[in-house]
C-alpha positions as a Markdown table, in Angstrom:
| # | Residue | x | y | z |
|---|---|---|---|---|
| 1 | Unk | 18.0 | 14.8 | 7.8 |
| 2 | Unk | 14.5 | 13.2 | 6.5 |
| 3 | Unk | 12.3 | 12.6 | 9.3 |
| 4 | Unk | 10.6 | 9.9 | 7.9 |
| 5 | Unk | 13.4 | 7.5 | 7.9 |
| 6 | Unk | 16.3 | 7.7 | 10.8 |
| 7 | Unk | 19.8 | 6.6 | 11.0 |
| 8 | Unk | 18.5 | 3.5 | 12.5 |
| 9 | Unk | 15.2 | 2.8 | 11.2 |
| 10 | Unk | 15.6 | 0.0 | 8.5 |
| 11 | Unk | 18.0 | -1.9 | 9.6 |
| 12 | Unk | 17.4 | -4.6 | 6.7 |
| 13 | Unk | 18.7 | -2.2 | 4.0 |
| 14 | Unk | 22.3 | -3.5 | 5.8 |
| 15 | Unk | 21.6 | -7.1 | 6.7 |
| 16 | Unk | 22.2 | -8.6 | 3.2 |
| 17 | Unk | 21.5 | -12.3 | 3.3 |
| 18 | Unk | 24.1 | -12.8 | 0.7 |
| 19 | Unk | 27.8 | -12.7 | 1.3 |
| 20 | Unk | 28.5 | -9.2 | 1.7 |
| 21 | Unk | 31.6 | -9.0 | -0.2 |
| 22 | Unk | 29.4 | -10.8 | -3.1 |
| 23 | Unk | 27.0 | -8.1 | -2.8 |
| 24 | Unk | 29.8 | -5.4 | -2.9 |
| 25 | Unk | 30.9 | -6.9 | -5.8 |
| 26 | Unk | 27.4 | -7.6 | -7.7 |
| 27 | Unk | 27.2 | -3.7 | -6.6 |
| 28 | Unk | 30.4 | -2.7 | -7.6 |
| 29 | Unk | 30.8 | -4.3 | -10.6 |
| 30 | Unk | 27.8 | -3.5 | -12.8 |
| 31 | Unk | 27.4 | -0.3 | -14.6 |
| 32 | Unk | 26.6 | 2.2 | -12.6 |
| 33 | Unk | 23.8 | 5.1 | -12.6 |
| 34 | Unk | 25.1 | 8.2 | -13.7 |
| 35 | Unk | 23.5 | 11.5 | -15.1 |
| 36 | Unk | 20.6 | 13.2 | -13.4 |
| 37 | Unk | 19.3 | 9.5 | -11.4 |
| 38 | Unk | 22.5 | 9.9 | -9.7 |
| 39 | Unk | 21.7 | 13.1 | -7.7 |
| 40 | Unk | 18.5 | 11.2 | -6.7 |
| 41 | Unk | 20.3 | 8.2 | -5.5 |
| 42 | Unk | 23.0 | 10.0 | -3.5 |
| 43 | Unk | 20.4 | 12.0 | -1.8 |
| 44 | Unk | 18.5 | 8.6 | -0.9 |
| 45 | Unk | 22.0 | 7.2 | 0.6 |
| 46 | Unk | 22.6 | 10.4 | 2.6 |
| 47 | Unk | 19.1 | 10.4 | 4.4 |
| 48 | Unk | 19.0 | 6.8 | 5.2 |
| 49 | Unk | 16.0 | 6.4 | 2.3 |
| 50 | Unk | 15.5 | 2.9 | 1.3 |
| 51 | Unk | 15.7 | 2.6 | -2.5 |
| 52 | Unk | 15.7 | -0.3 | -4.3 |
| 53 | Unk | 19.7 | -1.7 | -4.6 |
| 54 | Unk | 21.9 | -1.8 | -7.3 |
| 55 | Unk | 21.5 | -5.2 | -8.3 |
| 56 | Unk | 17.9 | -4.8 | -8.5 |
| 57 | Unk | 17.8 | -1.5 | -10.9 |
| 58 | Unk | 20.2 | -3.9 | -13.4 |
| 59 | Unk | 17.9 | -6.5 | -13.2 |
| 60 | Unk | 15.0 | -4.5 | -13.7 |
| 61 | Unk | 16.8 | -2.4 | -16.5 |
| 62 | Unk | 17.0 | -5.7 | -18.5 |
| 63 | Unk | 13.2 | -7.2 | -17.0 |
| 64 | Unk | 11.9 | -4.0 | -18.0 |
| 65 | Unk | 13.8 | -4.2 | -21.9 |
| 66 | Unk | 12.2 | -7.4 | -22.2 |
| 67 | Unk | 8.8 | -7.2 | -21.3 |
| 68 | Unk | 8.5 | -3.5 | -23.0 |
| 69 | Unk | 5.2 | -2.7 | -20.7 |
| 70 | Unk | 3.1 | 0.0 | -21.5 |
| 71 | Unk | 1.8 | 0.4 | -18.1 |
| 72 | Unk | 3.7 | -0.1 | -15.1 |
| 73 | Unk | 1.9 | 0.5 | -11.3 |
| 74 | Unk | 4.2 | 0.9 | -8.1 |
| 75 | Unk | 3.2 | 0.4 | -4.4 |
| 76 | Unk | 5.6 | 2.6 | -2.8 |
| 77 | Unk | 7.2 | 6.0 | -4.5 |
| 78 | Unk | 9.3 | 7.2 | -1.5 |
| 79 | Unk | 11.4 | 9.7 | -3.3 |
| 80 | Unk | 10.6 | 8.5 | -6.6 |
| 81 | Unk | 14.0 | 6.5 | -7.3 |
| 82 | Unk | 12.3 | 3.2 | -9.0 |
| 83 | Unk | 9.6 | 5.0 | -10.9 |
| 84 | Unk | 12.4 | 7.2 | -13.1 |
| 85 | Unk | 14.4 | 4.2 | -13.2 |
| 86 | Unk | 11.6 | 2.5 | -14.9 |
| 87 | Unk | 10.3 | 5.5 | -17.1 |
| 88 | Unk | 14.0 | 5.8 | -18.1 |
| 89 | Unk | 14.2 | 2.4 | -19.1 |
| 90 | Unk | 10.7 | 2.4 | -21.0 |
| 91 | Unk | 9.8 | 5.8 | -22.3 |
| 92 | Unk | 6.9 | 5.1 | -23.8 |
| 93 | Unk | 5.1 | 3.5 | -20.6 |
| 94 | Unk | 2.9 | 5.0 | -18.5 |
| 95 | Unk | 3.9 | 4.4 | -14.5 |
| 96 | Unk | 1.6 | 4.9 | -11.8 |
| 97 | Unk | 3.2 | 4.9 | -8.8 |
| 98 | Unk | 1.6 | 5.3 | -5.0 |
| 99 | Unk | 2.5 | 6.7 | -1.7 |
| 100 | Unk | 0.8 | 8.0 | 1.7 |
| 101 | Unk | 3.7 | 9.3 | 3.4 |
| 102 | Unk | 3.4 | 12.9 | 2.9 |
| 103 | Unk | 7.3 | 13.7 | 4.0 |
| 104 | Unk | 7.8 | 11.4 | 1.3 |
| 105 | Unk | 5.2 | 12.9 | -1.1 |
| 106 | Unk | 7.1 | 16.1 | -1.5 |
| 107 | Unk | 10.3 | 14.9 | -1.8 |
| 108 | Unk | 8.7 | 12.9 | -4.9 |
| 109 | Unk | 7.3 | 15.7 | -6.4 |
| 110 | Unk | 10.3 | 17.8 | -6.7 |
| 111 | Unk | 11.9 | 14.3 | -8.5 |
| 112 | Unk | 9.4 | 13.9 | -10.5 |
| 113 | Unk | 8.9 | 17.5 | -11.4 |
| 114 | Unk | 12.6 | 17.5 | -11.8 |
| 115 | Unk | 13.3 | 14.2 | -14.2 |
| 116 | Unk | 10.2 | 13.1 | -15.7 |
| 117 | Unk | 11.3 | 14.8 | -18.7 |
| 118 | Unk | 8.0 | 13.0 | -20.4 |
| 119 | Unk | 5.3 | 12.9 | -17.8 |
| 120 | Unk | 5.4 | 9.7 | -17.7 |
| 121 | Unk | 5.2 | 9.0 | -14.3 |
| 122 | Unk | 1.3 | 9.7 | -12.2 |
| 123 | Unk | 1.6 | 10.1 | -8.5 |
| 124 | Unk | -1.6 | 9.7 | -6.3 |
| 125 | Unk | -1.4 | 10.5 | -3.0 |
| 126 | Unk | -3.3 | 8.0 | 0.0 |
| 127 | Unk | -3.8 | 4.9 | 0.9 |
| 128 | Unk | -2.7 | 2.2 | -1.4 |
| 129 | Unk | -5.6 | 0.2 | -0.1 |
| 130 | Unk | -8.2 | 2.3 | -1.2 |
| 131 | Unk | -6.9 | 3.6 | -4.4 |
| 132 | Unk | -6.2 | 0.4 | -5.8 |
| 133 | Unk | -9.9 | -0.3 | -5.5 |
| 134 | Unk | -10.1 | 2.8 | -7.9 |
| 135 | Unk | -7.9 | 1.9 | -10.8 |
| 136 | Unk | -9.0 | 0.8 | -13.8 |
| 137 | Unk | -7.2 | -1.2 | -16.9 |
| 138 | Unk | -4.7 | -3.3 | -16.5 |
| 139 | Unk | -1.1 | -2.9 | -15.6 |
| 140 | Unk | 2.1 | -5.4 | -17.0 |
| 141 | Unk | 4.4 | -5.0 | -14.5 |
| 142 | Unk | 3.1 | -4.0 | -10.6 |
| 143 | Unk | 5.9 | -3.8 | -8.5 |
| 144 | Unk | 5.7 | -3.3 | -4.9 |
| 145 | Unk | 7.9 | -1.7 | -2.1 |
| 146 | Unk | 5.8 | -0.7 | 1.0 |
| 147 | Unk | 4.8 | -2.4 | 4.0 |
| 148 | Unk | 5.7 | -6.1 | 3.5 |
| 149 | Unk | 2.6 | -6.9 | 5.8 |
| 150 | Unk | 0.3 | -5.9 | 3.4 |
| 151 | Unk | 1.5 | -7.7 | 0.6 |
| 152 | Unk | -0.8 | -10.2 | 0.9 |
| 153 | Unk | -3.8 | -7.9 | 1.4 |
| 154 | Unk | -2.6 | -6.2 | -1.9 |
| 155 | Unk | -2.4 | -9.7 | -3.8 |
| 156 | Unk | -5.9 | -10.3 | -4.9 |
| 157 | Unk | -6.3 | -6.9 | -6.0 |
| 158 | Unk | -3.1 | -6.8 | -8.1 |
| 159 | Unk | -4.1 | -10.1 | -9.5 |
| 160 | Unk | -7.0 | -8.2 | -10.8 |
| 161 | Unk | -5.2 | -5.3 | -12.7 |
| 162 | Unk | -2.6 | -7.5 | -13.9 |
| 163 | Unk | -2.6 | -8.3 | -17.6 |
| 164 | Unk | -2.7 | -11.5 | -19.2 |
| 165 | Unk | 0.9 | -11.9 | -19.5 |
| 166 | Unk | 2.3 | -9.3 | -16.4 |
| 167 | Unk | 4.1 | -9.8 | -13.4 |
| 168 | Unk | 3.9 | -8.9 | -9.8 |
| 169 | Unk | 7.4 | -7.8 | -8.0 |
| 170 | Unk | 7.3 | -7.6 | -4.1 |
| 171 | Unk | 10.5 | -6.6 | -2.3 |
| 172 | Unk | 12.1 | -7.2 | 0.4 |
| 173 | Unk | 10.5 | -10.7 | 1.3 |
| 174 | Unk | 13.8 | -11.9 | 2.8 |
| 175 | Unk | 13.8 | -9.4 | 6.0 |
| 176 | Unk | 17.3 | -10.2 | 6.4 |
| 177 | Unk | 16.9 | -13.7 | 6.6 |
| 178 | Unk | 14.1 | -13.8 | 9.4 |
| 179 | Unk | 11.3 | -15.2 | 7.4 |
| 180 | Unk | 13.3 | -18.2 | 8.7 |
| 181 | Unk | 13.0 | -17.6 | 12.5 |
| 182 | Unk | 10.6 | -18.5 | 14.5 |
| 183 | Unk | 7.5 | -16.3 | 15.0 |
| 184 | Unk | 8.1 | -16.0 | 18.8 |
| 185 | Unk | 11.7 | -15.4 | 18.2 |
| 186 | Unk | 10.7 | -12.2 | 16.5 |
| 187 | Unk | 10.6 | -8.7 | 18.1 |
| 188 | Unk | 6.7 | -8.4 | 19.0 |
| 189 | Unk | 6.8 | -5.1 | 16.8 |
| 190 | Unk | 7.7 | -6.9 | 14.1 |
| 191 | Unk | 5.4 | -9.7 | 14.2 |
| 192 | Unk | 2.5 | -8.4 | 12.2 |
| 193 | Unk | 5.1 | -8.0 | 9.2 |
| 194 | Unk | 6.8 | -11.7 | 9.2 |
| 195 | Unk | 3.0 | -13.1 | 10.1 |
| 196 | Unk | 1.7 | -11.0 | 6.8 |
| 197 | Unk | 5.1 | -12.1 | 5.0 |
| 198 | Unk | 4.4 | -16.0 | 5.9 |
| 199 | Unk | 0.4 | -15.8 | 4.7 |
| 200 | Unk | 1.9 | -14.6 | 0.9 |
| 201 | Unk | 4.7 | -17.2 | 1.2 |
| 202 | Unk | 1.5 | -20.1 | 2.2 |
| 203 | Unk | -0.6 | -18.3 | -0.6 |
| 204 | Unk | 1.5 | -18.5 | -3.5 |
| 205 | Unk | 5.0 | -20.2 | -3.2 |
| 206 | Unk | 3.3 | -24.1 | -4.1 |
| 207 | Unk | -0.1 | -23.5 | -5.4 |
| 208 | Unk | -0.8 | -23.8 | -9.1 |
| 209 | Unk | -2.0 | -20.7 | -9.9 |
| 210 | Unk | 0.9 | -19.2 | -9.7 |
| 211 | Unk | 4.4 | -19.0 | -11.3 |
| 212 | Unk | 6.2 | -17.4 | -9.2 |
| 213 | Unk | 10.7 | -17.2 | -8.5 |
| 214 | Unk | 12.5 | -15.7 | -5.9 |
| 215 | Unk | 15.6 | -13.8 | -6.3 |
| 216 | Unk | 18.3 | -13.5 | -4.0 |
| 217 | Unk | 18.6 | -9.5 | -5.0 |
| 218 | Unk | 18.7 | -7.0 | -2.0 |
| 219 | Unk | 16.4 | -8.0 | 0.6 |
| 220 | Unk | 15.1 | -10.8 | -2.0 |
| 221 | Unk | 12.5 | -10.3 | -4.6 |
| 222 | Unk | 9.5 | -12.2 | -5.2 |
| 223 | Unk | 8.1 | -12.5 | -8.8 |
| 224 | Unk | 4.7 | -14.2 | -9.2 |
| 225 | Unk | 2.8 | -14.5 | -12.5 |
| 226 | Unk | -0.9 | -16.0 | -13.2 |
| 227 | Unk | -0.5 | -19.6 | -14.7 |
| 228 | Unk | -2.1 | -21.0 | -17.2 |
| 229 | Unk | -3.6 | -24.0 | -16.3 |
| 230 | Unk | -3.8 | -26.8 | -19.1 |
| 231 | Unk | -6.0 | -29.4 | -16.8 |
């Protein structure tokens, strides 16, 4: 068993806001991984490791053969199931990808030492907070999957390193459909998280400097692009 993440620890991965027999279907139904990515994803479902779904690796398999990026950055490695996805998808992009946990470190590196065939893939090690302050250039995609409260925090920082024509990803914004109850309703340990969740949703979901569509996959998935202003 991981220690990072118990039996019972995330119990949104199982609370789809969707019809569930939809979702077994959408999950069901639509090629599935095979190969090498399949190891990594059945270790992820024995261990209770939240990975992103698969309805959101198809949608990102055909994002991702659109857009073509050249540099992708990911908030969030965990085992390092989204970054191969992506590098699989895009072999000629460069994806740096960020996680403090150390459990989850290791497990990572073995992945990654494992299936980046092309070294594709840059793990650093900390506090997303401060080594997003020390990143330099600018990334197409950013896609994040870590603490939902800090999303916002992230935000003006990623707005920064995004490219002219990127987009930012966030993750599980739906929270099993609590976004939608009322703060005191909310277990107080979980308050911080939907109060973080609530300041993005004021910051970005009607203000005109941002595109931005939200996507009924998983836990829900929040795109958000710069807009150009023509006034």
């Amino acid at each position: 068993m991981v220690e990072t993440y118990k039996r019972t620890s995330n119990p949104m991965m199982n609370r789809p806001v969707v019809k569930a027999e939809l979702v077994e279907w959408m999950r069901s139904s639509q090629t599935q991984i095979t190969g090498e990515l399949a190891e990594v994803l059945k270790f992820a479902k024995e261990n209770n490791i939240p990975v992103i779904p698969h309805e959101t690796v198809i949608y990102f398999q055909m994002l991702l053969s659109l857009l073509q990026p050249k540099r992708i950055l990911e908030i969030g490695t965990a085992i390092g199931f989204s970054a191969l996805i992506m590098a699989q998808e895009v072999p000629n992009a460069e994806i740096v990808t960020i996680d403090r946990n150390p459990e989850m470190i290791e497990l990572a590196k073995k992945n990654l030492g494992k299936y980046d065939h092309r070294n594709q893939i840059i793990l650093k090690e900390g506090d997303a907070a401060d080594i997003l302050k020390e990143l330099s250039g600018s990334f197409d995609v950013i896609f994040m999957d870590s603490a939902k409260s800090k999303y916002i925090e992230f935000l003006p920082i990623a707005l920064d390193l995004l490219s002219e024509n990127g987009v930012i990803l966030m993750d599980d914004i739906f929270q099993g459909g609590e976004i939608l109850t009322p703060i005191m309703e909310i277990k107080r340990n979980q308050r911080a998280l939907e109060r973080g969740l609530r300041k993005l949703f004021d910051e970005v979901l009607d203000n005109p400097k941002y595109l931005t569509s939200i996507l009924p996959l998983g836990d829900g998935l929040l795109m958000i692009k710069k807009h150009k202003l023509n006034f």
